[in-house]
C-alpha positions in Angstrom: 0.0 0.0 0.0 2.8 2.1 0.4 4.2 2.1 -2.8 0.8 2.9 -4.4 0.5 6.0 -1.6 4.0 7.3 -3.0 3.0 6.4 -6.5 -0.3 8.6 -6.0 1.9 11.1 -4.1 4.5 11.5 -7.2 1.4 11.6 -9.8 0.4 14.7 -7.9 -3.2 13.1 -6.9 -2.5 13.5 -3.1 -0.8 16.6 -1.8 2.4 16.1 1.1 0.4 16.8 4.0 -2.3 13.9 3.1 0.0 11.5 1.2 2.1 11.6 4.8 -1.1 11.2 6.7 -1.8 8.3 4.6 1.2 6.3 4.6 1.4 7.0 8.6 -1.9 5.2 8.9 -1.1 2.7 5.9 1.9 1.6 8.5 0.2 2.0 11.3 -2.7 -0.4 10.3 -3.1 -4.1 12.2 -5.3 -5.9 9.4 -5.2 -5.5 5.6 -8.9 -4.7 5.4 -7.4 -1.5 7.4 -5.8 -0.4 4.0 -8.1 -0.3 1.1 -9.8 2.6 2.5 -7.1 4.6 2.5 -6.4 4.4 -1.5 -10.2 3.9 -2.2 -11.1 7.5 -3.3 -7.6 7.0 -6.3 -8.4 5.9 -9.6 -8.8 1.7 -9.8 -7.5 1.5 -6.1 -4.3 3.5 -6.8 -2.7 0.5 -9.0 -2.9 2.5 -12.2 -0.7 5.0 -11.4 1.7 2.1 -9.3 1.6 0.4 -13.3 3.2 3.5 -14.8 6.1 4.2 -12.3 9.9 3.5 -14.1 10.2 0.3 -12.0 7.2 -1.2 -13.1 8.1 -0.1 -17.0 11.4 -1.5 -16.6 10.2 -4.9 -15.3 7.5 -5.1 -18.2 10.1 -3.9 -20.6 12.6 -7.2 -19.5 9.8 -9.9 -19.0 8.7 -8.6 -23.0 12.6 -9.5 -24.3 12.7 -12.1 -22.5 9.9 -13.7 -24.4 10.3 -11.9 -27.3 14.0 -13.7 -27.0 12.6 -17.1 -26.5 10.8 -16.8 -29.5 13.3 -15.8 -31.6 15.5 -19.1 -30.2 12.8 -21.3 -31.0 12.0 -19.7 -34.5 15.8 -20.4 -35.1 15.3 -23.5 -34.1 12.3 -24.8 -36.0 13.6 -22.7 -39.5 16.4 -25.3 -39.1 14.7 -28.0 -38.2 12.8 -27.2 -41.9 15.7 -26.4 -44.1 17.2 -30.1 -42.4 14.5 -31.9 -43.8 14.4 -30.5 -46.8 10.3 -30.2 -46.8 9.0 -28.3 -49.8 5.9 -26.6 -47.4 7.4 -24.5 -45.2 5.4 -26.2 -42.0 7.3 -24.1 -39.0 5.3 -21.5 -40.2 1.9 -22.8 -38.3 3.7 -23.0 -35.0 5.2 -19.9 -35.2 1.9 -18.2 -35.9 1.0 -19.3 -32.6 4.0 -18.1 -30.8 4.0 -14.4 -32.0 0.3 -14.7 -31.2 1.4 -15.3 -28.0 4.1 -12.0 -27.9 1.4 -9.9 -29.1 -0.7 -11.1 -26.4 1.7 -10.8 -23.8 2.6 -7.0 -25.2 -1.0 -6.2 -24.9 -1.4 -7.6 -21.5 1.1 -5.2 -20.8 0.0 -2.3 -22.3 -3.8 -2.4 -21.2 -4.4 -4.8 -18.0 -1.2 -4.5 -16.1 -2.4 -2.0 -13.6 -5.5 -4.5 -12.4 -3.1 -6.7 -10.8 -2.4 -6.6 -7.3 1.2 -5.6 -6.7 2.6 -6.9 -3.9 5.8 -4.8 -4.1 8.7 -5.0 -6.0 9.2 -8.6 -8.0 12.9 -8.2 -8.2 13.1 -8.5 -3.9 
C-alpha cells in the first residue's frame, strides 16, 4: 500500500500533508482490510498509477525480451529444423503463428491490464 501512496503522491493526486497522513496510517494499520480505504477515493484503487512508475516499465520492458528472445530461439530453431528436412511446405510457419500470437498477447497484456493486478511490491526482492 505504500508504494501505491508514493505512487499517488509523485502523480500529484495527493498533496504532502495527506500523502504523509496516509502512509502513517497505511503503517500503522493491524489488518489488511485497514488499508483499502485509505487508497479507495484513487483511480482503480491506486494501481494505475503504481503500473506507470519506471520500476514497473522496466520490469515489463525485460519480461517482453525475454519472451520476445525465446521466441526468436525457437524460431531459429524450427527454420532449421525445416531447411534439415528439406520439406517443400514451409510447416514451421503454423507454430510460429501461434507463438507471435502469444508475444502480441503478452505486449497487450502489458500495455492495457497490467495496472489491475495486485502488486505486492517489488518482483525483483
Amino acid at each position: 500500500m505504500a508504494h501505491i501512496l508514493r505512487a499517488a503522491m509523485t502523480e500529484g493526486r495527493l498533496d504532502l500533508t495527506e500523502g504523509e497522513q496516509r502512509l502513517a496510517a497505511a503503517y500503522a494499520a493491524t489488518f489488511r482490510d485497514e488499508l483499502a480505504p485509505l487508497a479507495a477515493d484513487l483511480p482503480d484503487g491506486g494501481r494505475r498509477a503504481l503500473a506507470e512508475t519506471p520500476e514497473a516499465r522496466a520490469f515489463a520492458r525485460r519480461l517482453m525480451r525475454r519472451h520476445v528472445g525465446g521466441v526468436a530461439f525457437v524460431a531459429v530453431i524450427l527454420v532449421g529444423l525445416w531447411a534439415l528436412s528439406g520439406a517443400h511446405f514451409f510447416w514451421p510457419v503454423i507454430p510460429l503463428a501461434f507463438l507471435f500470437f502469444g508475444v502480441a498477447r503478452h505486449a497487450a497484456w502489458h500495455r492495457h491490464y497490467a495496472h489491475r493486478r495486485m502488486w505486492h511490491g517489488p518482483p525483483w526482492r
